[in-house]
N, CA, C and O of each residue as an XYZ file, in Angstrom:
520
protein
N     -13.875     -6.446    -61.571
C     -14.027     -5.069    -61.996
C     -13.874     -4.155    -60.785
O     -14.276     -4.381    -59.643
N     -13.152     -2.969    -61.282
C     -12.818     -1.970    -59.831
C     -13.769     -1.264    -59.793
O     -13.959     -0.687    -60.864
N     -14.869     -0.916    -58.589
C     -15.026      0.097    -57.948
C     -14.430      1.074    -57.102
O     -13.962      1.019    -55.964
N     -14.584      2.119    -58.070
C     -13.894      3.413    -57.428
C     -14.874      4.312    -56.808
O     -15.953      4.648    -57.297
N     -14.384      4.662    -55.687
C     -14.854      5.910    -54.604
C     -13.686      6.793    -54.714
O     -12.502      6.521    -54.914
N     -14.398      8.117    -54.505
C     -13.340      9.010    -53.987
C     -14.004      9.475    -52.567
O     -15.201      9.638    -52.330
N     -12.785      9.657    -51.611
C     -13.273     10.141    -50.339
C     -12.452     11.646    -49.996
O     -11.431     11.967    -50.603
N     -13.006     12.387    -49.058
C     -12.216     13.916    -48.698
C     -10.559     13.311    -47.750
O     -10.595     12.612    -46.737
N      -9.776     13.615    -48.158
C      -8.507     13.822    -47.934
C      -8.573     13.949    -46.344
O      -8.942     15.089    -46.065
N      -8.350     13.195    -45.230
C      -8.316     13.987    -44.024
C      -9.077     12.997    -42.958
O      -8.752     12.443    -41.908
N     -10.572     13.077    -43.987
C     -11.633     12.587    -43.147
C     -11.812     10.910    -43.149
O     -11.566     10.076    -44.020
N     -12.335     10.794    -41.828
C     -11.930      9.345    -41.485
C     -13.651      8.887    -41.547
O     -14.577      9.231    -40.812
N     -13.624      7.846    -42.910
C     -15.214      7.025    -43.302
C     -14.895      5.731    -43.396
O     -13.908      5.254    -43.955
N     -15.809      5.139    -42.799
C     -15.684      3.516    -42.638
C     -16.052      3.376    -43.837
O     -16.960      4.013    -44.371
N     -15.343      2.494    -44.368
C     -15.416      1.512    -45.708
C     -15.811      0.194    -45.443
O     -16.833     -0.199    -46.004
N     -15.117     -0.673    -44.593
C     -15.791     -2.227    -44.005
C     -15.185     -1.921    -42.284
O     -14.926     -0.898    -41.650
N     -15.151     -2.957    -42.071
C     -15.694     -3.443    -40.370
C     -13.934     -2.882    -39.627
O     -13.773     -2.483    -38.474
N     -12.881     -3.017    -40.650
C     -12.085     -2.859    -39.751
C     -10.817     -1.464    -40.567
O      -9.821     -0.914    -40.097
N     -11.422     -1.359    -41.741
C     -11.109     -0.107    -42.314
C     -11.483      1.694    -42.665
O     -12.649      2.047    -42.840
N     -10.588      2.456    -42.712
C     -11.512      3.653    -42.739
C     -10.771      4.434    -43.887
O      -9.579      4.183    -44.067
N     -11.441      5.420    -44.717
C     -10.848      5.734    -45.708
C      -9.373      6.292    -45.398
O      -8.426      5.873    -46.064
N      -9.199      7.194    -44.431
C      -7.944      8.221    -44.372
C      -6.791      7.768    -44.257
O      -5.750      8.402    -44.430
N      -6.972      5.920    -43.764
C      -5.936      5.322    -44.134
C      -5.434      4.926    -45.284
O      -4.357      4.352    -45.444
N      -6.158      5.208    -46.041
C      -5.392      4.915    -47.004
C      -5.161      6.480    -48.670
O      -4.891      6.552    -49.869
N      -5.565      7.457    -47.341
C      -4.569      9.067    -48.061
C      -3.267      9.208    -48.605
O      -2.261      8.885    -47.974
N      -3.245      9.725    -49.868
C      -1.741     10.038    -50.262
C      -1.357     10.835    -48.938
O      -2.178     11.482    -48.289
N      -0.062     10.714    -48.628
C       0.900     10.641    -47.383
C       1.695     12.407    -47.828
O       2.561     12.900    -47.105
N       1.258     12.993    -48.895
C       1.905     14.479    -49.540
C       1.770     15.186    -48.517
O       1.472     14.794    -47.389
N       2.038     16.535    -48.959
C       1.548     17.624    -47.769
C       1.133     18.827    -49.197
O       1.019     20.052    -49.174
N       0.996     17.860    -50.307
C       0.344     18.841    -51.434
C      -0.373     19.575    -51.184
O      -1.231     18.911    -50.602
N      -0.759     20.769    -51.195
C      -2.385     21.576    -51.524
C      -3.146     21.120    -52.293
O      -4.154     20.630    -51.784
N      -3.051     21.078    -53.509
C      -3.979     20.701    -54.649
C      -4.296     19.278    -54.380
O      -5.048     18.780    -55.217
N      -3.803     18.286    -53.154
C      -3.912     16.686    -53.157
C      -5.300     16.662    -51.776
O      -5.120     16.596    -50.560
N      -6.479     16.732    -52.452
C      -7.651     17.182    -51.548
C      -8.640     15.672    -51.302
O      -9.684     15.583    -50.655
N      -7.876     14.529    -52.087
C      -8.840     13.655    -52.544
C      -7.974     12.334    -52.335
O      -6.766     12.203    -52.530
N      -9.068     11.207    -51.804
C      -8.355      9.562    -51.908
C      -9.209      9.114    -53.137
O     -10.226      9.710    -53.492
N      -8.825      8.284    -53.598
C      -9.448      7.643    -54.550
C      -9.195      5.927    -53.826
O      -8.116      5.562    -53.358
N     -10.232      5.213    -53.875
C     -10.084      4.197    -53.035
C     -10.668      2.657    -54.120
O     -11.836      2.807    -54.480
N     -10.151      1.597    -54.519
C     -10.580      0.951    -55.257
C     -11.172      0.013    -54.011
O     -10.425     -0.582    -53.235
N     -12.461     -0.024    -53.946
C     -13.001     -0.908    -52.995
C     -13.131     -2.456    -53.178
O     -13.641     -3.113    -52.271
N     -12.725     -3.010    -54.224
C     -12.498     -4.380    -54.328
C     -11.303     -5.039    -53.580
O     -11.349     -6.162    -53.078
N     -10.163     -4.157    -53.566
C      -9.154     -3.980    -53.065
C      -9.530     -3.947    -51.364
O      -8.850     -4.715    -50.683
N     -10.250     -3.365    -50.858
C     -10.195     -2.724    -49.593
C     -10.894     -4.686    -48.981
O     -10.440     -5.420    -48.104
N     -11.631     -4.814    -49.567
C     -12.814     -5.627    -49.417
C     -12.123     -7.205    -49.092
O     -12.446     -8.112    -48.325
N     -10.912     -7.010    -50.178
C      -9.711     -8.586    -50.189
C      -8.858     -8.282    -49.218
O      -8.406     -9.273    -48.646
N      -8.404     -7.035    -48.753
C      -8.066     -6.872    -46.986
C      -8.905     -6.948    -46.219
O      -8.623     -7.722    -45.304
N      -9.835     -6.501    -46.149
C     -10.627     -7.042    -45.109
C     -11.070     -8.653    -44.693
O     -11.696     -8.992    -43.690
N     -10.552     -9.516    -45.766
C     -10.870    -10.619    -45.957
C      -9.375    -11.180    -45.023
O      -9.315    -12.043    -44.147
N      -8.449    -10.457    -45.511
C      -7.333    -11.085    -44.717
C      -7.316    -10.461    -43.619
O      -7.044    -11.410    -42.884
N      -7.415     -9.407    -42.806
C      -7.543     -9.114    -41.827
C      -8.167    -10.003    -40.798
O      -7.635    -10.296    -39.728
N      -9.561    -10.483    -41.290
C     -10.357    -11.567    -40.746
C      -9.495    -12.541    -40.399
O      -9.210    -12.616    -39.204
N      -9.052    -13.240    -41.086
C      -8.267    -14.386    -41.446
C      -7.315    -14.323    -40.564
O      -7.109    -15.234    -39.762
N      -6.586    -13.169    -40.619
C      -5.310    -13.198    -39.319
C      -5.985    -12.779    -37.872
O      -5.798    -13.523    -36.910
N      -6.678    -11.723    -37.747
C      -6.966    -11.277    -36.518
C      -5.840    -10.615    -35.914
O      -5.417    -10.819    -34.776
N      -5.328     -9.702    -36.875
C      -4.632     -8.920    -36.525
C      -4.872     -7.162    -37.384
O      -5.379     -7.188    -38.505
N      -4.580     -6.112    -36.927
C      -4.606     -4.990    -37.732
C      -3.525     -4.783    -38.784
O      -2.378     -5.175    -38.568
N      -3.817     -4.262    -39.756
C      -2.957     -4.173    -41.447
C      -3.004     -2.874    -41.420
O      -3.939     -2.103    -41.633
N      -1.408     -2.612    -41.008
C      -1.617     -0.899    -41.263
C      -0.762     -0.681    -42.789
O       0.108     -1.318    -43.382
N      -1.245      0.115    -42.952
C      -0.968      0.922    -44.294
C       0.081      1.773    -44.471
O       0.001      2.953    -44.129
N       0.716      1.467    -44.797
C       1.786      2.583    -45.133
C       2.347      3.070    -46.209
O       3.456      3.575    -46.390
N       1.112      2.784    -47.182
C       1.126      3.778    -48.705
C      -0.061      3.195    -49.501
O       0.153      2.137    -50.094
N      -1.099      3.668    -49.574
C      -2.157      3.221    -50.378
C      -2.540      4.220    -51.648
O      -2.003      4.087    -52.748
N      -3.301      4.997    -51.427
C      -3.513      6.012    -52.828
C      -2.202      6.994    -52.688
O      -1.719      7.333    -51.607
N      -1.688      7.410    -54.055
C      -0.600      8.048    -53.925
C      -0.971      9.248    -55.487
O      -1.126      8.944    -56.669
N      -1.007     10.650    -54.784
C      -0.953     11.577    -56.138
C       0.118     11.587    -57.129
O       1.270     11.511    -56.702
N      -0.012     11.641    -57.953
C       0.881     11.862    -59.290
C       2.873     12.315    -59.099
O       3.910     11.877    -59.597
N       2.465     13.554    -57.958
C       3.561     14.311    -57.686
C       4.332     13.397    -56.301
O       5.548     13.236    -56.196
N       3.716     13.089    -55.722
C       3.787     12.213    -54.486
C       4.743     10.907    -54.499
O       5.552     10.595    -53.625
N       4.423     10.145    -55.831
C       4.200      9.348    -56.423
C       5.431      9.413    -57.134
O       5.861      8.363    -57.613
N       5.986     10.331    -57.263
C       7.096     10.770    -57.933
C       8.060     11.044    -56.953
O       9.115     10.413    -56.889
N       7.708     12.099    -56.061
C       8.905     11.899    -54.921
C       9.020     10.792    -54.139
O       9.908     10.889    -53.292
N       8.423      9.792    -54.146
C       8.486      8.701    -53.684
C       9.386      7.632    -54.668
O       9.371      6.501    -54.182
N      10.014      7.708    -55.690
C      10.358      7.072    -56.623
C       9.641      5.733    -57.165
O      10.257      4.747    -57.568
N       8.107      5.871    -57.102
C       7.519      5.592    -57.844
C       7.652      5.136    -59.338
O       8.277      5.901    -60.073
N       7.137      3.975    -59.883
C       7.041      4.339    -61.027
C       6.078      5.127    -61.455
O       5.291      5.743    -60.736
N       6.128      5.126    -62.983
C       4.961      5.734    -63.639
C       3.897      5.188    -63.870
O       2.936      5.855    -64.254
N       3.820      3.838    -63.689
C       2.440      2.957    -63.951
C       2.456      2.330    -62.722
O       2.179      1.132    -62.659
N       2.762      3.012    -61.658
C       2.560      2.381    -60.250
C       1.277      2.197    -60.006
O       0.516      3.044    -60.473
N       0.710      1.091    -59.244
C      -0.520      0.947    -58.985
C      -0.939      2.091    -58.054
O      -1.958      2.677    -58.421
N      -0.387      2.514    -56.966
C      -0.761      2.998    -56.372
C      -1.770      4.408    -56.968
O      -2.835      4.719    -56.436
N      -1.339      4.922    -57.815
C      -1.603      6.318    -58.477
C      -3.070      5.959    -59.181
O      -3.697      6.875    -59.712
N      -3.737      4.256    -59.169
C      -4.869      4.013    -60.275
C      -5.629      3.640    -58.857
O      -6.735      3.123    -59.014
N      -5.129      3.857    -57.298
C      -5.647      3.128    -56.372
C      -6.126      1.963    -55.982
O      -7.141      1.802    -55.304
N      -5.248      0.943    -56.496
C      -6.056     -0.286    -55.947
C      -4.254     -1.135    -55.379
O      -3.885     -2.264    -55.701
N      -3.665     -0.377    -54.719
C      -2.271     -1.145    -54.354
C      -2.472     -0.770    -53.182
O      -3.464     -0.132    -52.829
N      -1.367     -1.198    -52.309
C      -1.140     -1.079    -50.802
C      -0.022     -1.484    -50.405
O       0.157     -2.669    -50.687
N       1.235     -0.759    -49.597
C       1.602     -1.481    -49.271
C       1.506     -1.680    -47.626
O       1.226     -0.597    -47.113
N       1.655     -2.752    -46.635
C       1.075     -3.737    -45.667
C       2.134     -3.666    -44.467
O       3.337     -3.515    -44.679
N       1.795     -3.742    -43.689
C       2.529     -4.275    -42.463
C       1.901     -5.041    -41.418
O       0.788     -4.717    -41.002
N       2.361     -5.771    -41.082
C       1.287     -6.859    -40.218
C       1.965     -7.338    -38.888
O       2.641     -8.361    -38.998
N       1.908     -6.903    -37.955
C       1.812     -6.795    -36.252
C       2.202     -8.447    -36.273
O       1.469     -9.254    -36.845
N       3.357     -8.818    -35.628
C       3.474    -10.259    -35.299
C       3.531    -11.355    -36.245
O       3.359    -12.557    -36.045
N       3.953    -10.376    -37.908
C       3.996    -11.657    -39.033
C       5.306    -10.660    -39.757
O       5.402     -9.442    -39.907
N       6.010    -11.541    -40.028
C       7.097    -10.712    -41.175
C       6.563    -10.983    -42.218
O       5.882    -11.920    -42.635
N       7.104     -9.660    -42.779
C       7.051     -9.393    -44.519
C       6.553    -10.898    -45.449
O       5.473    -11.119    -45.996
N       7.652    -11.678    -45.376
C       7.588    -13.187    -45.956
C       6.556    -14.004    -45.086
O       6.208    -15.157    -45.337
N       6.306    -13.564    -44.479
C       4.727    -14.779    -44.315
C       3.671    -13.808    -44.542
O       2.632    -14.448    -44.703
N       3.416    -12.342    -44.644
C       2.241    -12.198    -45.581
C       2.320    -11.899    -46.806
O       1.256    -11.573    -47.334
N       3.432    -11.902    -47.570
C       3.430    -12.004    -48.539
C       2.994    -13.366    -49.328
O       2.515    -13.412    -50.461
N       3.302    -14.568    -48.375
C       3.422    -15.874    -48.538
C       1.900    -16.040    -48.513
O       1.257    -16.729    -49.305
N       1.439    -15.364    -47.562
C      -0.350    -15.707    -48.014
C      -0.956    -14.736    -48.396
O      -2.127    -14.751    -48.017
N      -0.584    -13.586    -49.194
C      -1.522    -12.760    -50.108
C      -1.141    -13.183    -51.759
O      -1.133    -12.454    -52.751
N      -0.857    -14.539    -51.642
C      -0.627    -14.913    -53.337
C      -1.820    -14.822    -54.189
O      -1.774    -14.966    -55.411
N      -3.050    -14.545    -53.421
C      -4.409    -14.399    -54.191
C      -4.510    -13.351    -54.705
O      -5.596    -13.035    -55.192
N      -3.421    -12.489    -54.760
C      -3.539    -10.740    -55.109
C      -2.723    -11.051    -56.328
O      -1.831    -11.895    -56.407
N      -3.287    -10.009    -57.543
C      -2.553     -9.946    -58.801
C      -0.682     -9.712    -58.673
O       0.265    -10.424    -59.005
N      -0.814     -8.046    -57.879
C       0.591     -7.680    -57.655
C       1.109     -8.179    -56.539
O       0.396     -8.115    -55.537
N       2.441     -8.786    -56.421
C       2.820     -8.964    -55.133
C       4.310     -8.562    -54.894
O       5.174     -9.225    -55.466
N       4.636     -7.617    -54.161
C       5.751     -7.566    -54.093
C       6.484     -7.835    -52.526
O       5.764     -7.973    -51.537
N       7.794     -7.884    -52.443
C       8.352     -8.819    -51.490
C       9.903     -7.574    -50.986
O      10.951     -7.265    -51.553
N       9.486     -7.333    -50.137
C      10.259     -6.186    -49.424
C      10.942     -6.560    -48.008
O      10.289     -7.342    -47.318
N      12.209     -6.090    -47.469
C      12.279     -6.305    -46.357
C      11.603     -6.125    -44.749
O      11.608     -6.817    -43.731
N      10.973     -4.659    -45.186
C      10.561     -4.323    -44.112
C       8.650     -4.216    -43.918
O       8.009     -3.901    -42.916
N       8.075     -4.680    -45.526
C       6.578     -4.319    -45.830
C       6.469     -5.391    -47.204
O       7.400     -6.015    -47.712
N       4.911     -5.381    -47.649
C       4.848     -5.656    -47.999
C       3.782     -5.529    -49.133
O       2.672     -5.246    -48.683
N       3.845     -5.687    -50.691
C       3.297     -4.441    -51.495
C       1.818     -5.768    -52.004
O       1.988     -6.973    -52.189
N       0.678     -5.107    -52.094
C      -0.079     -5.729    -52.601
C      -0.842     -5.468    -53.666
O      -1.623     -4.575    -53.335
N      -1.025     -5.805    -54.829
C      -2.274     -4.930    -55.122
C      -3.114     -6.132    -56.013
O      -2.957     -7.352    -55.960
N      -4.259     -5.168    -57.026
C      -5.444     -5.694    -57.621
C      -5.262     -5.541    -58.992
O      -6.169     -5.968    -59.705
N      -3.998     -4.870    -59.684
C      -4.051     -5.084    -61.251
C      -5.116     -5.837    -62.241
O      -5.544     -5.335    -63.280
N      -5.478     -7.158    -61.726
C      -6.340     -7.513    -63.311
C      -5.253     -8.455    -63.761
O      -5.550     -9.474    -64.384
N      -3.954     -8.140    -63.457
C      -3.363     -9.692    -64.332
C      -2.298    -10.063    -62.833
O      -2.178     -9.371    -61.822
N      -1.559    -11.546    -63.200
C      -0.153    -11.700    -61.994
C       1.021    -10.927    -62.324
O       1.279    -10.752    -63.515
N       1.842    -10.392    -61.340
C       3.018     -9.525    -61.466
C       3.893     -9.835    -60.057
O       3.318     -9.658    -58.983
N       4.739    -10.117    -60.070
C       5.817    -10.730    -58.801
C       7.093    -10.254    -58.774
O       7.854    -10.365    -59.735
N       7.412     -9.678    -57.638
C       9.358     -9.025    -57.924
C       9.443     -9.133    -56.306
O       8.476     -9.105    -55.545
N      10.868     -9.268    -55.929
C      11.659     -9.428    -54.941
C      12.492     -8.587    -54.591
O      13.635     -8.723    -55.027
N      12.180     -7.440    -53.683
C      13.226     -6.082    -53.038
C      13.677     -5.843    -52.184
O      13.963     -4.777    -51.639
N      13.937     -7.941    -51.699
C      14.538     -8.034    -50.059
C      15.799     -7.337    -50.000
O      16.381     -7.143    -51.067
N      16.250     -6.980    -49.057
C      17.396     -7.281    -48.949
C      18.481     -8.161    -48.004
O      19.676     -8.188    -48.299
């Protein structure tokens, strides 16, 4: 079950030991986009892999607003927009080896340059190497 937080847009709050909310801010330059919404079950199964590698997981798209979400060519039932997706980059591992060990995550997607994770509730798998 997801726990949801919302945190202020901007401001940087520790969530666990090696995460903080603002990383994971829609990336807009909206006005009206004042808010993260953060599914902390999600945050909690990175932090688990973070451990595990001993390396930092930067973020480079986690909560994403509606409009955002759209200029991003997003879908419409993108995880990101219900907050519990991410997508990953990992310092000294390509794409295909953390993708290769975040198979414990519902969503997984498989990109050349990142790598998409999330917490859906059911399995979902696609391939956007190139």
């Amino acid at each position: 079950m997801a726990i949801l937080r919302k945190y202020k847009k901007g401001v940087s709050t520790k969530i666990t030991d090696n995460f903080r909310s603002n990383e994971f801010d829609c990336k807009c330059e909206y006005q009206e986009c004042k808010w993260t919404t953060i599914d902390l079950d999600h945050v909690y199964k990175l932090q688990e892999k973070r451990k595990k590698w001993g390396k930092p997981i930067k973020i480079n798209s986690g909560y994403r607003c509606e409009k955002h979400n759209k200029d991003e060519g997003g879908s419409s039932r993108s995880r990101h927009k219900v907050s519990d997706a991410t997508d990953i980059k990992v310092k000294g591992m390509s794409p295909d080896k953390v993708a290769d060990d975040c198979e414990n995550f519902d969503g997984l997607g498989r990109y050349s340059s990142f790598t998409h994770i999330d917490s859906r509730g059911w399995k979902s798998r696609w391939n956007f190497r190139s």
